[in-house]
Structures are given as C-alpha cells and as structure tokens.
N, C-alpha and C positions, 0 to 999 in steps of 0.2 A: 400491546401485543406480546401476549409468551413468547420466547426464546423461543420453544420449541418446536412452533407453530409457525415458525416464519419459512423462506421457503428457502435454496440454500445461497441464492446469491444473496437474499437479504441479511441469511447468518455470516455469512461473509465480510458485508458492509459493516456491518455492528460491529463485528472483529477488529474489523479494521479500523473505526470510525474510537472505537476504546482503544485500543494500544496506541490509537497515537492520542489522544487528549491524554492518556497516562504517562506516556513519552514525553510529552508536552510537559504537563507538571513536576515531573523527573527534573526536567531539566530546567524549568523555571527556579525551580525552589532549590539547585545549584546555583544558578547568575545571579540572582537577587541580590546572595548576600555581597557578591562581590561589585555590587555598584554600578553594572553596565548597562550605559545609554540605552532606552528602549528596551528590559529585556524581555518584554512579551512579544517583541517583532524576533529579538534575538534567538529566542525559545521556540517559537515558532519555523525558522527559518534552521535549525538544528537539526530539531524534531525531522522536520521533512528530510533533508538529508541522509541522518543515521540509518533510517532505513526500515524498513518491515520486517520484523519475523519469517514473514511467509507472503508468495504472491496471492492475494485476494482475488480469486477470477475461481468460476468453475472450471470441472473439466471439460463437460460441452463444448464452454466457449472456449475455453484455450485447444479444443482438438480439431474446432473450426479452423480458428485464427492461425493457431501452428503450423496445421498440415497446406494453408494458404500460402503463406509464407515460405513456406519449405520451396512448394511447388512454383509460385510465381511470388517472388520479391516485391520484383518493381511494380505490379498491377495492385497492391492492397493500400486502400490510404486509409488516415485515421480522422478522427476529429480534433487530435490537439496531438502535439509534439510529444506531451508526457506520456498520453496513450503509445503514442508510436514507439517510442523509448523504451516501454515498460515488456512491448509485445514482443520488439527486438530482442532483450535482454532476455525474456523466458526462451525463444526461440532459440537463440544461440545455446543456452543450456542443455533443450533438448536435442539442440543439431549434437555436442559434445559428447554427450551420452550415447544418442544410437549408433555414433562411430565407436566407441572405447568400450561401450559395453553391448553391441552386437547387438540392438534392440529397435523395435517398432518406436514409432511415435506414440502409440496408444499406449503400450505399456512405460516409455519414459516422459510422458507430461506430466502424469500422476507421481512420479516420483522427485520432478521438478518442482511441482505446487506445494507439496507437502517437505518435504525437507531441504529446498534451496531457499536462503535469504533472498530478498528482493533490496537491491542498491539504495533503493531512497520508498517513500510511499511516491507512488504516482500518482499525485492530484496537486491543485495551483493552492497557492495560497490565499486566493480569497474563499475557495472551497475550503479549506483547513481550518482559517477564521470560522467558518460557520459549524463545521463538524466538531471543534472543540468547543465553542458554546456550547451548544447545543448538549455535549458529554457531560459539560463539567456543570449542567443544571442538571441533569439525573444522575450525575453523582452526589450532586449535592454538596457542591464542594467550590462554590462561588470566591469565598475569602477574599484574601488579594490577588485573583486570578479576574476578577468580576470585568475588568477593562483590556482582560489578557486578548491576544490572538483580533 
C-alpha cells in the first residue's frame, strides 16, 4: 500500500510502528557490544520506555477522548492500562495549555499532538515484538536482529 494512500490513522501507525523498530535498532546495536544478558528483551524494553517523538492518535480521536475526559473523568474506561495512561498524559497536557495559554481544547490538542513528546510508546510488548518484526523485514535489515524483540 503507498504511503500516501493510506488513510491517516494508518499514516500514523507506520510512524509509529518505524521510529520504534529504528529506536529499537539504535539501541540494540549500543547493548550488543557491551555483553548484556538478553539484549534483544533489553533493547526492546528501552525502546518502549524512551518514548515517542509525538502522540500517534488523530485529532478526531484525541478531540473525542479529550473533551471526555475533561468533562467526566471517572465515566471513561479504556481497554488496557497503557491506553488509559497514554490518554491521561495527552489530557493533562492539554488541560495545561488551556489554563496557561487561555485556549479551547480544539485549538490545544493539535498543538499537543504535534509538538509534545509522548513519555514512553503506548503499546505491551508483546505488540512491540510483532511491530518490530514485522519493520525490520521491510527494512530489510534482518542481520543479527533476526531473533530480536
């Protein structure tokens, strides 16, 4: 499927789904040389950590989820902790914003999404294992990564 044909939660995915198998590799191909037990769990378990670039969500959905949130807290549940984690964390950012900088939610999600880091990627690691496979065969770039993740 072109890149430029996809629609944009899927441009999103792919984003996200390459900076971390690149993330990943980054950091594998530091641990290696240094000898440490397991370092494809190590690299792996890093990776998630350090964090995203950018939240991968649209705005739709983050303007759903947001102004949910804002409005009733305690009534929104998620399907997994990470989710809930991830949704809190934009949330607070833009609760921060429209106090400090006198602004809607509409106009401070967009500003959240695109120039706030996001604390770790928000997905488990058995999802990770599969997402970097799956990267580092269209990268092509199997090598000593082949048992990685």
């Amino acid at each position: 499927m072109n890149y430029l044909n996809k629609s944009e939660s899927a441009q999103r995915r792919y984003q996200r789904d390459r900076q971390l198998a690149e993330l990943f590799c980054e950091i594998f191909d530091n641990i290696k040389p240094r000898r440490v037990s397991q370092p494809q769990k190590a690299a792996l378990k890093l990776a998630l950590i350090t964090g995203s670039p950018r939240y991968h969500v649209s705005f739709d959905r983050a303007y759903v989820v947001v102004t949910q949130l804002l409005n009733n807290y305690n009534n929104v549940t998620f399907k997994s902790n990470l989710t809930r984690m991830m949704w809190l964390e934009i949330t607070k950012k833009v609760k921060c914003l429209m106090e400090t900088g006198k602004m809607s939610a509409a106009r401070a999600i967009p500003i959240v999404l695109e120039n706030c880091r996001a604390s770790r990627f928000f997905i488990s690691e058995n999802q990770a294992k599969k997402i970097i496979r799956h990267q580092l065969r269209l990268m092509n770039v199997l090598r000593h990564y082949d048992s990685a993740a």
